[in-house]
C-alpha positions in Angstrom: 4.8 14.2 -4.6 5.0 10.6 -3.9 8.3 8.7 -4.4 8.2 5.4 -6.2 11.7 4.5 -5.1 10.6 3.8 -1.7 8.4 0.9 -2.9 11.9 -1.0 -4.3 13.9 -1.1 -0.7 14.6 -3.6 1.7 12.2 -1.8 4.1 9.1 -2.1 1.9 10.0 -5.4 1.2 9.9 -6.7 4.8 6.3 -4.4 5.1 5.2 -7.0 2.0 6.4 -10.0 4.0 4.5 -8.3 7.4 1.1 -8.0 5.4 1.3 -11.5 3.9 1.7 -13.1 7.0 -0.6 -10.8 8.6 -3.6 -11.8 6.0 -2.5 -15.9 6.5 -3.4 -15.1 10.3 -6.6 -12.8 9.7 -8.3 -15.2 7.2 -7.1 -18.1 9.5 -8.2 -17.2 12.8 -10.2 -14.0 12.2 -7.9 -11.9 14.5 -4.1 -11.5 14.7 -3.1 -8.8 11.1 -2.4 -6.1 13.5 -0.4 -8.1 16.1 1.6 -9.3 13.0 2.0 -6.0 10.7 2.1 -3.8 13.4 4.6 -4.8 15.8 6.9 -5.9 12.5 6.2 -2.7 10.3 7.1 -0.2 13.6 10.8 -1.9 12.9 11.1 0.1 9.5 8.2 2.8 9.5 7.7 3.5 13.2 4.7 3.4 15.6 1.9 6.3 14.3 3.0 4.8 10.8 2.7 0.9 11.4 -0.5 2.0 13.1 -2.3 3.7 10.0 -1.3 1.2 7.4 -1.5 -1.9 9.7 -5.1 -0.4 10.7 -6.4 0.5 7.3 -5.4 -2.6 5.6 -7.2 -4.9 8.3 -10.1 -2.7 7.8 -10.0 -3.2 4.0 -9.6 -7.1 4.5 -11.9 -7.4 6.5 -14.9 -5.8 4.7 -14.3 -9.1 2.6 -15.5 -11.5 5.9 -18.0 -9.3 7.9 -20.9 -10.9 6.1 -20.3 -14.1 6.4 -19.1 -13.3 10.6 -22.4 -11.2 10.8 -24.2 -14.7 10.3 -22.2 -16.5 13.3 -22.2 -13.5 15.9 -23.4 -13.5 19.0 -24.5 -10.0 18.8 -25.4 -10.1 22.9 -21.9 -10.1 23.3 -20.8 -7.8 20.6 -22.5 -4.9 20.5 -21.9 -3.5 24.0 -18.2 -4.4 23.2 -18.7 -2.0 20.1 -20.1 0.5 22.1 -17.7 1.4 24.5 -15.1 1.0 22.3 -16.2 4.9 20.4 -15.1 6.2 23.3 -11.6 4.8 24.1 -10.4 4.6 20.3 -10.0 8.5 20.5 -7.9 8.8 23.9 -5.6 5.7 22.6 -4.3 7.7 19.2 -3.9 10.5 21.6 -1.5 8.4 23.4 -0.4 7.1 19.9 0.7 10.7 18.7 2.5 11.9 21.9 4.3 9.2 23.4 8.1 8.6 22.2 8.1 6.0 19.2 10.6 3.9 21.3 8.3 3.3 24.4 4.9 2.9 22.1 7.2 0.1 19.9 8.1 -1.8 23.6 5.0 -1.6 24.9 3.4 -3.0 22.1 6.0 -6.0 22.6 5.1 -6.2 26.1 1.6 -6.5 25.4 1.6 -9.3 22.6 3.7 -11.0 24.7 1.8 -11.0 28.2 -1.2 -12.0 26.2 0.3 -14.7 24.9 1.8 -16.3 28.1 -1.6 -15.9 30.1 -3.3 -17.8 27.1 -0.6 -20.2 26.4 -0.8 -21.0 30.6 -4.5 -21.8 29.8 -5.8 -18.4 32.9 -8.7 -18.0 30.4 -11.6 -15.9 31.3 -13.9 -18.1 33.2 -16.3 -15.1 34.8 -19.5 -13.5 34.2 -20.8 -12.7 30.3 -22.7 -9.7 30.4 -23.0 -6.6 29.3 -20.7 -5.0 32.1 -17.5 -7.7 30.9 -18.5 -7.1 27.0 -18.5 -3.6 27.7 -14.9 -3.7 29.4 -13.5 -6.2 26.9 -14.4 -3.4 24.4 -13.3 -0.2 26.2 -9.6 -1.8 26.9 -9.5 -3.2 23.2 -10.4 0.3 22.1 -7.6 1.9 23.9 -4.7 -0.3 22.8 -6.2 -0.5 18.9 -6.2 3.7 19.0 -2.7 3.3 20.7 -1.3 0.6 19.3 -3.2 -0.9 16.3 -3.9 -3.7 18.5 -7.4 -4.1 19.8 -7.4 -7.9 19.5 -5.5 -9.2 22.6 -8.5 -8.3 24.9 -11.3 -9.8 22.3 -9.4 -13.0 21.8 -8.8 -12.8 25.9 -12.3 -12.7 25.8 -13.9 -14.6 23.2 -11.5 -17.6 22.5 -12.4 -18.9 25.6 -16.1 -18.6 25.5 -16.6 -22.2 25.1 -18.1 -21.9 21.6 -17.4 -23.1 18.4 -14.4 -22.0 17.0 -16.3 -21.0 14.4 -18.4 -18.6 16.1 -15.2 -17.0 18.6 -14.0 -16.4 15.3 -17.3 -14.3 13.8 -17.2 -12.4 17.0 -13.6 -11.7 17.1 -14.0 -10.2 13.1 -16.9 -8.0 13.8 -15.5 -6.7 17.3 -12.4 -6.1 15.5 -14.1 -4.4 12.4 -15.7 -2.0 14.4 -12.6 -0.7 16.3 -10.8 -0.4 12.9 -13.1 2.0 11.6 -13.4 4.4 14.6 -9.5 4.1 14.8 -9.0 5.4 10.9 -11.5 8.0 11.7 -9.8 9.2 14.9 -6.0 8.8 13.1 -7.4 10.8 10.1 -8.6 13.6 12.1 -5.4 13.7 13.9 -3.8 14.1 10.9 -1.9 10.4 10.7 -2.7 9.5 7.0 0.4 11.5 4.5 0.2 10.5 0.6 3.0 8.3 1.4 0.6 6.6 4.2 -2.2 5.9 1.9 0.2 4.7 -1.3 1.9 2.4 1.4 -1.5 0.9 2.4 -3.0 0.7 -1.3 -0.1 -1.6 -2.4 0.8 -3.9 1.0 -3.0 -4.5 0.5 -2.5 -6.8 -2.1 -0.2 -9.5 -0.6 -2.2 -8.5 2.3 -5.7 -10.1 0.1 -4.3 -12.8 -1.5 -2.9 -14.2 1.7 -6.4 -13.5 3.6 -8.1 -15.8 1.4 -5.1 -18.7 1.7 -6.2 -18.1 5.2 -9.9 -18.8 5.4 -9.3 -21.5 3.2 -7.2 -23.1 5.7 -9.1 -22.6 8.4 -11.9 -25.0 6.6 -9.8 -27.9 7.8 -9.0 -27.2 11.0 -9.6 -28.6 14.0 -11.3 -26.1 17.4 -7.3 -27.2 18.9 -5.2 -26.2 15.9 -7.3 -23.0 15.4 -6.4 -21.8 19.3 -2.9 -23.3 19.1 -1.7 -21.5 16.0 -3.4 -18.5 17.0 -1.3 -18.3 20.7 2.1 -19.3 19.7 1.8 -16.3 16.6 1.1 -14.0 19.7 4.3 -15.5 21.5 6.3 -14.8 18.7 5.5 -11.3 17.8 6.1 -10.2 21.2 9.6 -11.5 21.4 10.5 -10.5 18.0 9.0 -6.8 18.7 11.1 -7.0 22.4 14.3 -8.0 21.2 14.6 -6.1 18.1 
């Protein structure tokens, strides 16, 4: 029996305010709902719950842009990301399900935060593209999206400093991202992390969750290659202190 009550608290209220700003940074940059929903939603639901909604309302956003992201691609570099990334998903929501709620919620701060300092101190990837580092860049995002709904630090590691068009680290970053959602709400499902109250949750934060997505790929029409990497770095910084601290 779900209970309607819970949908009129404090807590579900700051989950709204997580998803909104979470869809203002997905339709934006074409990464980042995750790193904002959930570090923010572990505050009030915990980890393996922040996970599942955070997870399946990115994958339900971003059915909406995979077309459009399939055009600017480049699939050489996505597809062996993709790859490797079936077989890491499942041994990160192991992790996910037996590790102290505490210690998952930390390390996800510690994470968001590292990522944003070795970005925001411009050590970008300058090394081989291949199949090997796509491969990699997949395989690490797959374990921290099945452990901690986050499978973007590594892509955008990887990918925003490619040295091409915003518009096309972007495409990459969506479908990469796409792909480990799904395998992650497969491998949650079977391990039994989706209750009535899970799914309800996810059904009504996607709404603010939508309408925010499309404020944000309307905004990224008008910006520049240095306001698209800028925005998306500092958001990183942020989450990670806020996840740390509180």
């Amino acid at each position: 029996m779900i209970e309607l009550s819970q949908f009129f608290t404090p807590d579900f209220a700051f989950a709204i305010t997580a998803a909104a700003l979470g869809g203002t940074l997905m339709g934006f940059t074409g990464f980042g709902s995750t790193l904002v929903m959930v570090p923010l939603i572990t505050l009030v639901y915990g980890p393996p719950e922040a996970v599942a909604v955070g997870v399946a309302i990115s994958a339900a956003g971003l059915a909406q842009m995979l077309p459009q992201a399939s055009r600017n691609a480049l699939w050489r570099d996505v597809l062996p990301a993709c790859l490797t990334s079936l077989i890491l998903v499942p041994v990160g929501t192991t992790f996910l399900f037996l590790t102290d709620p505490g210690i998952t919620r930390r390390l996800i701060g510690a994470v968001v935060l590292l990522v944003a300092v070795i970005m925001l101190r411009g050590w970008a990837y300058n090394g081989p593209r291949n199949r090997f580092t796509s491969g990699l860049c997949g395989a690490v995002s797959g374990f921290t999206n099945g452990f901690f709904g986050i499978g973007s630090p590594a892509v955008t590691f990887y990918y925003l400093h490619s040295g091409v068009a915003a518009v096309t680290a972007r495409a990459n970053i969506l479908i990469t991202i796409g792909t480990l959602s799904v395998i992650t709400l497969v491998a949650i499902a079977i391990g039994g992390g989706f209750s009535q109250d899970t799914v309800m949750r996810a059904a009504v934060l996607f709404v603010p969750y939508s309408l925010s997505l499309w404020i944000g790929s309307k905004l990224f029409q008008y910006a520049s290659d240095d306001l698209y990497r800028r925005i998306a770095l500092w958001l990183l910084m942020a989450m990670g202190i806020t996840v740390l601290v509180f």
